[in-house]
C-alpha positions as a LaTeX table, in Angstrom:
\begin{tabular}{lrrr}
\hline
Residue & $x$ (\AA) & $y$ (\AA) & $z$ (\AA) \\
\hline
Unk1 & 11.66 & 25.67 & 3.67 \\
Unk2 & 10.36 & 23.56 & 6.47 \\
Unk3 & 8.43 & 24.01 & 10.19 \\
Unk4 & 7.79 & 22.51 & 12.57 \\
Unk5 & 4.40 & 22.77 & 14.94 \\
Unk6 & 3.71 & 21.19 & 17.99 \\
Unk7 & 0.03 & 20.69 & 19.29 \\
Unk8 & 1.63 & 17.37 & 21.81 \\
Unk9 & 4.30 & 17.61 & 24.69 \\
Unk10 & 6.16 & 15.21 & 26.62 \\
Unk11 & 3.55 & 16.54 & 29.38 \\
Unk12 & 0.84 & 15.08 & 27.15 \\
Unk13 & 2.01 & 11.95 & 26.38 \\
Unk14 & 2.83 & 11.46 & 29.70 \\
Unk15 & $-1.20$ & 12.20 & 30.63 \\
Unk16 & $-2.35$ & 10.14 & 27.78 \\
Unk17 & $-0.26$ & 7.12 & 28.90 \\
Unk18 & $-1.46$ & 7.45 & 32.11 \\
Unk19 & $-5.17$ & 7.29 & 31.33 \\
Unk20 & $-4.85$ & 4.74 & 28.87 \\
Unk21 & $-2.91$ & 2.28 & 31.09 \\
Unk22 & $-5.60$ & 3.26 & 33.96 \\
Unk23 & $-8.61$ & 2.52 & 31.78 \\
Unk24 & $-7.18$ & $-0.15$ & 30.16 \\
Unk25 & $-5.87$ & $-2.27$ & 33.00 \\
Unk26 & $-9.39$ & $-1.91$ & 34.36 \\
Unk27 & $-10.93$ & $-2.96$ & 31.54 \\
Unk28 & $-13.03$ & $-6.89$ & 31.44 \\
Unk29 & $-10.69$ & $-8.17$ & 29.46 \\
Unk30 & $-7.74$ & $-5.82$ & 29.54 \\
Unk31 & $-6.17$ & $-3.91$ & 26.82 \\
Unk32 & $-3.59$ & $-1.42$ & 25.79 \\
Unk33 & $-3.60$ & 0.98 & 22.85 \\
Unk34 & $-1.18$ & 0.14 & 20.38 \\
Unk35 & 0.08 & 3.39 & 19.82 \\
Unk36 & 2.56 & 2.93 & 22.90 \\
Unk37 & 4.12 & 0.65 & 20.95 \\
Unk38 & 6.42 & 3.33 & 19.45 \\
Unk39 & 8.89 & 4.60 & 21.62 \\
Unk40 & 12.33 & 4.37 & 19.78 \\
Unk41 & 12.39 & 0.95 & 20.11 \\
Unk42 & 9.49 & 0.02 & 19.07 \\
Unk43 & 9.49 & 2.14 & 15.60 \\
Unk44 & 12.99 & 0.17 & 15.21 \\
Unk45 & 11.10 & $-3.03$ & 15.56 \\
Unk46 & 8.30 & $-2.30$ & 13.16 \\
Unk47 & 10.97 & $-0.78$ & 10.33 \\
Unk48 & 12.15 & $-4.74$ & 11.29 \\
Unk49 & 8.36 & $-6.21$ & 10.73 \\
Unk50 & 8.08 & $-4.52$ & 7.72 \\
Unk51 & 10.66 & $-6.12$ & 5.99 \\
Unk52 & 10.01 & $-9.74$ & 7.35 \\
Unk53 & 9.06 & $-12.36$ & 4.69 \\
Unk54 & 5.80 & $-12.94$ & 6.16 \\
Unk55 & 4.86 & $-9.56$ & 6.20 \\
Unk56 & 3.05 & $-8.93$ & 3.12 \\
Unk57 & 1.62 & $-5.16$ & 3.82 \\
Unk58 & 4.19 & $-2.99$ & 3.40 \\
Unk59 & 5.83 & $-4.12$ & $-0.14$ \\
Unk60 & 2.53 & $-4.64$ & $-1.34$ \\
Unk61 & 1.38 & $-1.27$ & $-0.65$ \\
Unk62 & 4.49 & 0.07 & $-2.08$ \\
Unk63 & 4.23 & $-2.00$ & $-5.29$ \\
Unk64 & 0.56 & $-0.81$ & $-5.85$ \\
Unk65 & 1.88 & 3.58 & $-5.25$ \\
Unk66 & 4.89 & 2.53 & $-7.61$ \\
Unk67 & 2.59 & 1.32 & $-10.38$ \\
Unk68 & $-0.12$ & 4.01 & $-9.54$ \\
Unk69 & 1.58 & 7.43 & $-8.27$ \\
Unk70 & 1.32 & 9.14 & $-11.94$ \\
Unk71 & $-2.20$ & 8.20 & $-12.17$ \\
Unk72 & $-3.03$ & 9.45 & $-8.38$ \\
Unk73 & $-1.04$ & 12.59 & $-9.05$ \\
Unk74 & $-3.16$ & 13.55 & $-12.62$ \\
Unk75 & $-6.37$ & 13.03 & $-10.81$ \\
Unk76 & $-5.68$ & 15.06 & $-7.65$ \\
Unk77 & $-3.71$ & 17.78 & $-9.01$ \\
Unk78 & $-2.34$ & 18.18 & $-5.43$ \\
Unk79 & $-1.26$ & 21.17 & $-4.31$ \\
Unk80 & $-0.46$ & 20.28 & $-0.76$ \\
Unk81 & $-0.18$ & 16.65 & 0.52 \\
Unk82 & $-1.17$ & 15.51 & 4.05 \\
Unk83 & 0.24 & 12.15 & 5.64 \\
Unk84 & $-1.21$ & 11.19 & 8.67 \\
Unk85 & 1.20 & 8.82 & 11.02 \\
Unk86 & 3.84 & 9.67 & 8.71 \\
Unk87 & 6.17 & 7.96 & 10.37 \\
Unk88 & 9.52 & 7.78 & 7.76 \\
Unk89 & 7.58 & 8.87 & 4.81 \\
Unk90 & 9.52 & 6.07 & 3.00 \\
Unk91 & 6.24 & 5.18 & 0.61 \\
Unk92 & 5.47 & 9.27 & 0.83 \\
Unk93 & 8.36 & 9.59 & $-1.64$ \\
Unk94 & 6.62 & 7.56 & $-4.86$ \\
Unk95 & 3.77 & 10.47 & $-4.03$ \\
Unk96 & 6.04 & 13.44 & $-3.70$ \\
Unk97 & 7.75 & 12.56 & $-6.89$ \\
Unk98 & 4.53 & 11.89 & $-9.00$ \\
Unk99 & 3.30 & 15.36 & $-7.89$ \\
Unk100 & 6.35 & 17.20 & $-8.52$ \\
Unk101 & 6.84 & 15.78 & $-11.62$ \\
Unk102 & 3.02 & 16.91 & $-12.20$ \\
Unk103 & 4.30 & 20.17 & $-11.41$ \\
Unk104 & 1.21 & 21.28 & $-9.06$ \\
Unk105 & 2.64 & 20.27 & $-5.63$ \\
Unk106 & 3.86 & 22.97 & $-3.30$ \\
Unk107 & 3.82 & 21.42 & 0.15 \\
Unk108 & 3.71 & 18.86 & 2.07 \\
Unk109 & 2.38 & 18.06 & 5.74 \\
Unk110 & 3.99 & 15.22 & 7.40 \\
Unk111 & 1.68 & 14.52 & 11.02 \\
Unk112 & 2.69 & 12.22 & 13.82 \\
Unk113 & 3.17 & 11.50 & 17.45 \\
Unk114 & 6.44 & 11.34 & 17.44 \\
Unk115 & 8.47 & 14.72 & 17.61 \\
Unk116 & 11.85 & 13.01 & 17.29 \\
Unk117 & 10.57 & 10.90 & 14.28 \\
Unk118 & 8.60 & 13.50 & 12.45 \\
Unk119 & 12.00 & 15.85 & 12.78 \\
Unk120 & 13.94 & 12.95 & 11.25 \\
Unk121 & 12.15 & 12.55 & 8.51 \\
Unk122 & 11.39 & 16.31 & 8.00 \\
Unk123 & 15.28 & 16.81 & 7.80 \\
Unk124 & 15.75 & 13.91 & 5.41 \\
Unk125 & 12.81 & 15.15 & 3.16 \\
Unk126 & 14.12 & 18.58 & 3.29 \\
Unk127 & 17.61 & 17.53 & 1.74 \\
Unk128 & 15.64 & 15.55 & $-0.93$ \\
Unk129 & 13.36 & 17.89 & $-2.02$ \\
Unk130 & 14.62 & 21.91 & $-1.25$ \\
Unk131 & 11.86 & 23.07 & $-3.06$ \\
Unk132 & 9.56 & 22.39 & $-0.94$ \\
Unk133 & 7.82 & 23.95 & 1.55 \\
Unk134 & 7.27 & 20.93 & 4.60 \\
Unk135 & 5.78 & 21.84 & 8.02 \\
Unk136 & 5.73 & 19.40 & 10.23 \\
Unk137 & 2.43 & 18.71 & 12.70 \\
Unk138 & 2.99 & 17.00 & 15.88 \\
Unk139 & 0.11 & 15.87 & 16.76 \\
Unk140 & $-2.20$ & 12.91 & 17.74 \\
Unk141 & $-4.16$ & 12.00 & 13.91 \\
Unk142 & $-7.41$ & 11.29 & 16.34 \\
Unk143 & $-7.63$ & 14.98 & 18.31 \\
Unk144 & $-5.20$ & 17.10 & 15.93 \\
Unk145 & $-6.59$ & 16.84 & 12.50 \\
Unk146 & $-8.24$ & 20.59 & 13.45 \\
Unk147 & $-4.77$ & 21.54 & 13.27 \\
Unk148 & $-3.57$ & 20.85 & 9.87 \\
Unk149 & $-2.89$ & 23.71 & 7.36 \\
Unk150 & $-6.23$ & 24.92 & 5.73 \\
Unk151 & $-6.08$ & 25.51 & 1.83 \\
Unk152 & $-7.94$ & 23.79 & $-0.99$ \\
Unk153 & $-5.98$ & 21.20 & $-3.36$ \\
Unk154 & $-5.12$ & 18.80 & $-0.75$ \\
Unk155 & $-4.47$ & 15.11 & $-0.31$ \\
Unk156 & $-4.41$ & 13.57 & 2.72 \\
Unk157 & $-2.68$ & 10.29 & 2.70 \\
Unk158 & $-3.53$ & 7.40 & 5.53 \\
Unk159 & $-1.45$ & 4.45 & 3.95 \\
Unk160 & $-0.09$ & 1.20 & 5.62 \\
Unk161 & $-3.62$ & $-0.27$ & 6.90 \\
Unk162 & $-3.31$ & 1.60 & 9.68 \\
Unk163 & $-6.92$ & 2.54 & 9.75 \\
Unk164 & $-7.49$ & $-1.01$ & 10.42 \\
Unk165 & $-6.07$ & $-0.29$ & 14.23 \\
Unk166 & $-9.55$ & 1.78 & 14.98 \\
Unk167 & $-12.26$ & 0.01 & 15.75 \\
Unk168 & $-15.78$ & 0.49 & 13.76 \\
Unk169 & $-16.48$ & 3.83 & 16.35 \\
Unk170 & $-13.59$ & 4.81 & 16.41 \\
Unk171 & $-13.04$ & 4.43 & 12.46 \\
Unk172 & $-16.32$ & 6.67 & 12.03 \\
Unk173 & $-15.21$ & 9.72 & 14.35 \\
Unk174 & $-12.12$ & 9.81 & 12.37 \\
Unk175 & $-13.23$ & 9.19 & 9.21 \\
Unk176 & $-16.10$ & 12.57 & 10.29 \\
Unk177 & $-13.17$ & 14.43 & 11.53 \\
Unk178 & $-11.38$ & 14.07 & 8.56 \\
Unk179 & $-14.19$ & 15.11 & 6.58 \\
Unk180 & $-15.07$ & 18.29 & 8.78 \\
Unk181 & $-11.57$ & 19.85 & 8.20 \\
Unk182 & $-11.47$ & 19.27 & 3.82 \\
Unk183 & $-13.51$ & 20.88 & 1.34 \\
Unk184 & $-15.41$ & 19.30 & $-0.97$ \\
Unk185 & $-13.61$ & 18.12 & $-3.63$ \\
Unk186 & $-10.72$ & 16.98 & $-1.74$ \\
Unk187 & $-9.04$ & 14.32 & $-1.21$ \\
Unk188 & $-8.24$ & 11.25 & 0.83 \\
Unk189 & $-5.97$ & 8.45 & $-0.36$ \\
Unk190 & $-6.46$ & 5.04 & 2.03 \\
Unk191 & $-4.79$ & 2.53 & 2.52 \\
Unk192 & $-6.49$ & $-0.89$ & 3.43 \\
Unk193 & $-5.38$ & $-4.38$ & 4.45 \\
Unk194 & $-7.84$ & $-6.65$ & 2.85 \\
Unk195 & $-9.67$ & $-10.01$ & 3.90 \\
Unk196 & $-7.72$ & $-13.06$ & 3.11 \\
Unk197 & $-6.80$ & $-16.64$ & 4.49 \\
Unk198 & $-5.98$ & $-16.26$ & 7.83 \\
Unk199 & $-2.95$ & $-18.99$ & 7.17 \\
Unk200 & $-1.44$ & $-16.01$ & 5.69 \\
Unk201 & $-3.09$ & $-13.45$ & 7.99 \\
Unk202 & $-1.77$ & $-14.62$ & 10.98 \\
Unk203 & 1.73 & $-15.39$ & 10.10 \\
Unk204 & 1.80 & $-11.80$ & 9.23 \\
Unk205 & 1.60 & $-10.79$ & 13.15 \\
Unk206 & 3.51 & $-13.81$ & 14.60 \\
Unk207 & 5.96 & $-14.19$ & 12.33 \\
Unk208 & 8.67 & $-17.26$ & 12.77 \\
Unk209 & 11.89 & $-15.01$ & 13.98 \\
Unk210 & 9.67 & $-13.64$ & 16.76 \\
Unk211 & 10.15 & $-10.00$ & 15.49 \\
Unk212 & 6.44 & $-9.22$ & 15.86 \\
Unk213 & 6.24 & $-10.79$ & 19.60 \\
Unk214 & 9.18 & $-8.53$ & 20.87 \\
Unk215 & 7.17 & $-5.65$ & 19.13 \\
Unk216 & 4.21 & $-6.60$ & 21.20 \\
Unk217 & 6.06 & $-7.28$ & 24.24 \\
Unk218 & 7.84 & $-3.24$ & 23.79 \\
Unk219 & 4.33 & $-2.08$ & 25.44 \\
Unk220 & 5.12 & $-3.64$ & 28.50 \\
Unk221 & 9.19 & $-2.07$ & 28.55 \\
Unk222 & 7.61 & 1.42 & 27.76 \\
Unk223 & 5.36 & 1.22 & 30.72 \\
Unk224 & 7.94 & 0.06 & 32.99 \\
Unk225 & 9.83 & 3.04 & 31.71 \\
Unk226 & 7.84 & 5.99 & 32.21 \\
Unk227 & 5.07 & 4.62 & 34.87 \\
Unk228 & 7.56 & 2.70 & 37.18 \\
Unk229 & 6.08 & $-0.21$ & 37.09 \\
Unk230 & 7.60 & $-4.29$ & 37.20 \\
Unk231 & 6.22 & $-5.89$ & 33.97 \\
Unk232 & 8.26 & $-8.65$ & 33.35 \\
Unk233 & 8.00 & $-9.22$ & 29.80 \\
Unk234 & 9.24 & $-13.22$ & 29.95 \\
Unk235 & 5.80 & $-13.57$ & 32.21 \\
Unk236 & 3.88 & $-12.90$ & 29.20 \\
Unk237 & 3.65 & $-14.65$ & 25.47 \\
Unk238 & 2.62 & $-13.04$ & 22.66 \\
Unk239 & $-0.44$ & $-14.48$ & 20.78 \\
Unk240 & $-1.96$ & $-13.63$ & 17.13 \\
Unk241 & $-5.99$ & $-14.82$ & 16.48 \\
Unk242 & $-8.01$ & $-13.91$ & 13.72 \\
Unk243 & $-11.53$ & $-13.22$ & 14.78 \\
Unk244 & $-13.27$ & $-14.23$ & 11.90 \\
Unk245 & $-16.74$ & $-12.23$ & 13.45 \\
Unk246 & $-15.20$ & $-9.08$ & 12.88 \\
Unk247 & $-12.73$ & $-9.94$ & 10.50 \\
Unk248 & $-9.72$ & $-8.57$ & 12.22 \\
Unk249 & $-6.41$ & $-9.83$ & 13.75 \\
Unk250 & $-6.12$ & $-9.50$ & 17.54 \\
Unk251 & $-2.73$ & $-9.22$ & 18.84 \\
Unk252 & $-2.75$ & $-10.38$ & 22.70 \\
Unk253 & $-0.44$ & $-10.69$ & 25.65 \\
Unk254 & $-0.92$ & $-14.19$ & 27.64 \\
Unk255 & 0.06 & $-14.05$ & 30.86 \\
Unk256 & 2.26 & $-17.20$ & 31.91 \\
Unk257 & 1.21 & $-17.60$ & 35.57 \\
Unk258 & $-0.85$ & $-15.98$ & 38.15 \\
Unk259 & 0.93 & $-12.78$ & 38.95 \\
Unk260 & 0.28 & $-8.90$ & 40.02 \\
Unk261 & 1.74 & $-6.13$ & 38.62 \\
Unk262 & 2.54 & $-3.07$ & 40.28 \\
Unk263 & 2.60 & 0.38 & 38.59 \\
Unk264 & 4.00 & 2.87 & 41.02 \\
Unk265 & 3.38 & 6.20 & 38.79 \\
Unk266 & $-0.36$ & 4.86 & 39.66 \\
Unk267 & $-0.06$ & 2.93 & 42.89 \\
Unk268 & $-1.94$ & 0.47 & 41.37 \\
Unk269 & $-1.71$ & $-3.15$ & 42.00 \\
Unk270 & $-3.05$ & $-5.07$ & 39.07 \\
Unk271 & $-3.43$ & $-9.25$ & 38.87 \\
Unk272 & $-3.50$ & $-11.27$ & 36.07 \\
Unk273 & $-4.34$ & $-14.94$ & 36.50 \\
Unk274 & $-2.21$ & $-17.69$ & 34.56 \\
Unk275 & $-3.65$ & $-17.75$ & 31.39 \\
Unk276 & $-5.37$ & $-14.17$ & 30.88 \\
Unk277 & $-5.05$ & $-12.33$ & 27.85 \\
Unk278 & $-4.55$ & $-8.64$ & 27.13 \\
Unk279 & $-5.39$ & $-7.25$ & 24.08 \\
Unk280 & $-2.32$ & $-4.75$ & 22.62 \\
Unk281 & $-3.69$ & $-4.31$ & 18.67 \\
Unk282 & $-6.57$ & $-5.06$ & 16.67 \\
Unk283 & $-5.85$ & $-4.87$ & 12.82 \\
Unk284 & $-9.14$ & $-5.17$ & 10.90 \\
Unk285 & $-9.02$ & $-6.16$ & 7.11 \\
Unk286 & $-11.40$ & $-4.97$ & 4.46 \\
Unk287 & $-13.77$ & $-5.56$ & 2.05 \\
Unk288 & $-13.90$ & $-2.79$ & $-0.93$ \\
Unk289 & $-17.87$ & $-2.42$ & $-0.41$ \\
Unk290 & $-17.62$ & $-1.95$ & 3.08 \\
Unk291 & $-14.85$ & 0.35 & 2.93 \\
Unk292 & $-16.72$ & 2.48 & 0.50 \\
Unk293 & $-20.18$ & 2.28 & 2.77 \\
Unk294 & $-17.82$ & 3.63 & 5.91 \\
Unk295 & $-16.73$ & 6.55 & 3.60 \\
Unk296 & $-19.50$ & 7.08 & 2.45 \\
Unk297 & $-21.47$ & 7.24 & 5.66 \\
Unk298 & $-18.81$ & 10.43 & 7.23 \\
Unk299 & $-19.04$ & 12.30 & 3.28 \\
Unk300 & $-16.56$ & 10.52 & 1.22 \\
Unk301 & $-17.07$ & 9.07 & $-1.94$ \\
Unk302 & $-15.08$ & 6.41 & $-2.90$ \\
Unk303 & $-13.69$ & 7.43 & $-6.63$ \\
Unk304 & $-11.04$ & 5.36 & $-7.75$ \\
Unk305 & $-9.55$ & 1.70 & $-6.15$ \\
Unk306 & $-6.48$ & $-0.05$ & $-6.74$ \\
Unk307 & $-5.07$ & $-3.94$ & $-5.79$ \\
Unk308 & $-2.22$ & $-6.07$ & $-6.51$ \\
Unk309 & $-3.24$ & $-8.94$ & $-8.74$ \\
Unk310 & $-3.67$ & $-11.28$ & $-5.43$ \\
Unk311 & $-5.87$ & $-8.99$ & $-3.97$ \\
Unk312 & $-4.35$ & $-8.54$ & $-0.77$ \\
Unk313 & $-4.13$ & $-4.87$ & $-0.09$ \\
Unk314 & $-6.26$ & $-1.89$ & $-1.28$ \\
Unk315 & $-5.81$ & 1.97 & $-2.17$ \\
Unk316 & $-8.64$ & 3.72 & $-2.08$ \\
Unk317 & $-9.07$ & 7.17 & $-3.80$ \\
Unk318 & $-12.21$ & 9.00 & $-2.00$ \\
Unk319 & $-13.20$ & 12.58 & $-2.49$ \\
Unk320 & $-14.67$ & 15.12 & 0.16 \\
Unk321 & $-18.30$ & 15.77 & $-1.14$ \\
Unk322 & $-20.39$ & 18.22 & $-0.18$ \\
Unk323 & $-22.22$ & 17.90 & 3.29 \\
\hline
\end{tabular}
């Protein structure tokens, strides 16, 4: 049995892009959200990232649910599981089975941007697993999370690192969001990048086929696209730093020479000297006490953690307590 509600329209997107581009074009230094990133294209080019040999994340994430799933599914006793940004729901799978197999699961709640995406993988999961009841939430994880099915027993799942993309505010109004819409007792399973050497940090975002710098450059193609505007892509490079201050990667677009932009959905001329760099992503990386004081601080306590043996990517087990 599946569903399928929508809380964002093309009309919204098209709003949100608008303001974002706006605001972030005037913006000392500039910057673009990374969720435009992930038109078709774009998801096509991260299902490429993930599977690139200096992309550590993803298969170490998965290696960590694969060993762990059983365990996650005992302690939880989900009855309905949550994924925010669910994207494929590839990783979603080693969950799903562990709770079925646990025998307390009874549906699932895929969220994400992406109506064509979520309906993909809402089809796919249906086939797999007829049993069970999947509604699908179309929504934006930062204003829609008021929108997810109410019930006690649930498990919201925020895997891939992805809550490394917020910055510290941002991370906090989620994070109390989050917390606003579970009851206590309930649970939210996080996954975290973790500190490391940045010689293997920033190969991770720049990698040596130039996967990750067409990703990056996909911003630029989707604003062309829907705001009408002349972005040539070759007038930009893409650039990876880790900013040890904050102790995240920046991804950046450098623009090659002095040139201005227009974006006629905006009539807005903008300049960029030869040179200037525009932030696209930041991807912060973790350590396990901070990550448990941030929980902590918006009513989560952090209950059970899990690594590979290198210590390069966390899962974090935290429960809703009582406010």
């Amino acid at each position: 049995m599946t569903s399928l509600e929508k809380h964002l329209d093309e009309r919204d997107l098209a709003r949100s892009l608008r303001a974002d581009v706006r605001e972030g074009l005037a913006a000392t230094p500039k910057r673009l959200p990374p969720k435009w990133f992930y038109d078709a294209r774009g998801s096509r080019l991260f299902e490429d990232i993930t599977r690139l040999p200096e992309y550590y994340p993803t298969r170490t994430e998965r290696a960590i649910l694969t060993e762990n799933a059983q365990e996650i599914a005992r302690i939880t006793d989900a009855k309905t599981l949550v994924e925010l940004g669910s994207g494929s729901s590839e990783k979603t799978r080693l969950l799903l089975d562990a709770m079925l197999e646990r025998g307390t699961l009874g549906s699932f709640v895929p969220l994400d941007v992406s109506e064509s995406a979520l309906l993909e993988a809402v089809e796919s999961l249906n086939s797999a697993y007829p049993g069970l009841a999947i509604t699908g939430v179309v929504g934006d994880m930062t204003r829609h999370l008021r929108h997810l099915p109410d019930g006690d027993g649930r498990v919201v799942a925020f895997l891939g690192g992805t809550i490394g993309n917020l910055v510290p505010s941002e991370r906090s109004a989620f994070l109390g969001d989050l917390r606003a819409v579970l009851h206590p007792g309930e649970w939210l399973l996080l996954g975290a990048d973790l500190v490391k050497d940045p010689g293997m940090l920033v190969p991770a975002y720049d990698d040596a086929a130039g996967v990750t710098a067409e990703f990056n450059k996909n911003v630029l193609h989707v604003i062309n696209r829907e705001l009408a505007a002349d972005f040539d892509p070759l007038a930009f490079e893409h650039v990876a730093v880790w900013d040890p201050a904050h102790e995240w990667i920046e991804m950046r677009l450098r623009s090659v020479r002095d040139q201005v932009v227009r974006i006629k959905e905006l009539d807005l001329d903008v300049s960029f000297a030869a040179g200037e760099e525009m932030r696209t992503e930041i991807s912060a990386k973790f350590r396990k006490a901070r990550l448990a004081a941030e929980l902590a601080a918006s009513g989560f306590a952090l209950r059970h953690w899990w690594s590979d043996p290198q210590d390069w990517f966390g899962l974090a087990l935290a429960q809703a307590e009582t406010i």
